[in-house]
C-alpha positions as CSV (number, residue, x, y, z in Angstrom):
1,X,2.2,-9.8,-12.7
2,X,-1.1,-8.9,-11.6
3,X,-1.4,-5.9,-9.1
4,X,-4.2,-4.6,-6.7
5,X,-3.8,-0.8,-5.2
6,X,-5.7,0.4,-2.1
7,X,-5.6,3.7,-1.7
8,X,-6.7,6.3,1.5
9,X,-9.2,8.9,0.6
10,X,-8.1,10.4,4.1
11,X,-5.6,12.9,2.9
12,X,-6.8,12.9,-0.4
13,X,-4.7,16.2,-1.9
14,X,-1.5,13.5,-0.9
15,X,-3.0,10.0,-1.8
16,X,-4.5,10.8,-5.0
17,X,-1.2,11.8,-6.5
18,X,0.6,8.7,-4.4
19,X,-1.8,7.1,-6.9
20,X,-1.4,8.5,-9.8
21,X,2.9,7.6,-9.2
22,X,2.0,3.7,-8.7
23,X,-0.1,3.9,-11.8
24,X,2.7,5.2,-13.5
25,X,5.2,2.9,-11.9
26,X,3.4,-0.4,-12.1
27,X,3.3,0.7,-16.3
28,X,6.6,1.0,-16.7
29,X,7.2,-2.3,-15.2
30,X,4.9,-3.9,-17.4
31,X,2.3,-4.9,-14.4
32,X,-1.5,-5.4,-14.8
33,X,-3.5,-3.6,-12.0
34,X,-6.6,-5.5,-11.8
35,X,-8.3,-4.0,-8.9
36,X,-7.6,-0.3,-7.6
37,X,-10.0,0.5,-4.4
38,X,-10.8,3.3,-2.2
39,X,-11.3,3.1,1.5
40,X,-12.0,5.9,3.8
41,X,-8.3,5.6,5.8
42,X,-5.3,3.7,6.3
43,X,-7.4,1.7,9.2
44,X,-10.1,0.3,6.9
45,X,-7.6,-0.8,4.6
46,X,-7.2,-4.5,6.0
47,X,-10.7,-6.2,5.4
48,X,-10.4,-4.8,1.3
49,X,-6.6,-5.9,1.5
50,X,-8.0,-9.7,2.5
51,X,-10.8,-9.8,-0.1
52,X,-8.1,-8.7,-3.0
53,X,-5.7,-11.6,-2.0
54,X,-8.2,-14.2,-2.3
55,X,-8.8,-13.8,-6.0
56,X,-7.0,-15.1,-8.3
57,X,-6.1,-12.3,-10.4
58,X,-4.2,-10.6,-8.0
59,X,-0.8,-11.6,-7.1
60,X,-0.3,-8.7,-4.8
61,X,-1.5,-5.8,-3.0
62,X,-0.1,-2.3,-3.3
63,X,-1.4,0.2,-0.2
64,X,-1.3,3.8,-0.2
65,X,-2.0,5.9,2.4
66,X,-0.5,9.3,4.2
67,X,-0.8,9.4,8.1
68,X,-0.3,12.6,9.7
69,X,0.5,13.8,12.9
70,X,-2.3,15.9,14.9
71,X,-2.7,16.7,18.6
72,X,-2.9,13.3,19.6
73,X,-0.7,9.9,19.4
74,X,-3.6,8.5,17.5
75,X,-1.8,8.7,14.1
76,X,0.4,6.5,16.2
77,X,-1.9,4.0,17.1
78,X,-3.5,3.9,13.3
79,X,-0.2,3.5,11.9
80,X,1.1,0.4,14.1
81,X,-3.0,-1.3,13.5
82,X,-2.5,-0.9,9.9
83,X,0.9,-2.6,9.3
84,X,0.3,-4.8,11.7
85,X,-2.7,-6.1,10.1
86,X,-1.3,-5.5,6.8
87,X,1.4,-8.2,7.3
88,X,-0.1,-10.5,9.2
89,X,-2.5,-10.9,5.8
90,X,0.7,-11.1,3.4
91,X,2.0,-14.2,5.6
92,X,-1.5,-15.7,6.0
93,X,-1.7,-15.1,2.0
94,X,1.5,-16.2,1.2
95,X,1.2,-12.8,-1.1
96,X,2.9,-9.5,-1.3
97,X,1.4,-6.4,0.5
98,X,3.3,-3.3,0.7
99,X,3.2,-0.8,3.0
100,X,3.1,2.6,1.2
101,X,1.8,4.4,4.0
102,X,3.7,7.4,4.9
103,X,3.4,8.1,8.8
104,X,3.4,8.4,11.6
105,X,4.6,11.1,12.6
106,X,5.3,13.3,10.0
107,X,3.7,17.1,9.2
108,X,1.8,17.7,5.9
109,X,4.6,18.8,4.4
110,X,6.7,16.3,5.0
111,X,3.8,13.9,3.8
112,X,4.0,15.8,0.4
113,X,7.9,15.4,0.0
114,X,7.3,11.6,0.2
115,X,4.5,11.1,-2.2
116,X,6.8,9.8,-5.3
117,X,9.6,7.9,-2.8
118,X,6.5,6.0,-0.7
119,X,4.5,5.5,-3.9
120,X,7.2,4.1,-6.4
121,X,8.9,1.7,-3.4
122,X,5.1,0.1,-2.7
123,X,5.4,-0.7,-6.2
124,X,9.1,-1.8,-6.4
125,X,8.2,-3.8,-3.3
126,X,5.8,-6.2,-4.2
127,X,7.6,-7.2,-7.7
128,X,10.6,-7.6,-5.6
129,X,9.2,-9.7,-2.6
130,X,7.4,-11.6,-5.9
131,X,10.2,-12.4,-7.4
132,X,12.1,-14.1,-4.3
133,X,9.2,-16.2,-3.1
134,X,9.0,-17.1,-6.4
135,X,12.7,-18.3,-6.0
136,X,12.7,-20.3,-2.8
137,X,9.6,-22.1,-3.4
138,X,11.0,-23.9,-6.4
């Protein structure tokens, strides 16, 4: 199975490690990541997201991203845009896309407890949801 990661620079000290777990995970189950891409936040992940599902060599998209809570509900309002976007490209692809964005919500330290559970699920996710569209569309 071929794989695509997008990955958040915002909150990079949590990301580039949430990275570094998918790389491992996606190894050691044998999957091929064919594209990994940066974008600036969890936001601007959707428009990279659309262009990686078009091509052939990618039969999903893993996301990675860490959304924390500051003085405002915006990490709120990011989080909901994101997966709401995020899905509506998975149906419209007919692909997987996980969402391994941690948030909203959550303090910094509670953003680095989840790095390895939110970054190994996005993985597990997409060979999962793979493997059962795989089934009912024989």
């Amino acid at each position: 199975m071929n794989i695509a990661i997008v990955v958040s620079e915002f909150n990079d000290e949590v990301t580039s490690r949430m990275l570094s777990v998918a790389q491992e995970k996606a190894d050691s189950l044998k999957l091929k990541i064919t594209h990994t891409c940066s974008v600036p936040g969890a936001y601007d992940m959707p428009i990279i997201v659309d262009s990686l599902l078009q091509k052939n060599d990618v039969d999903a998209v893993v996301t990675l991203g860490a959304i924390i809570k500051g003085q405002t509900k915006h990490d709120e309002v990011i989080s909901h845009a994101a997966a709401q976007a995020l899905t509506d490209l998975s149906i419209k692809h007919q692909k997987p896309v996980s969402l391994g964005i941690s948030g909203p919500g959550m303090q910094e330290r509670h953003a680095h407890a989840r790095i390895r559970p939110v970054a190994e699920r996005a993985v597990e996710a997409v060979v999962k949801i793979s493997s059962e569209l795989k089934r009912i569309q024989k």
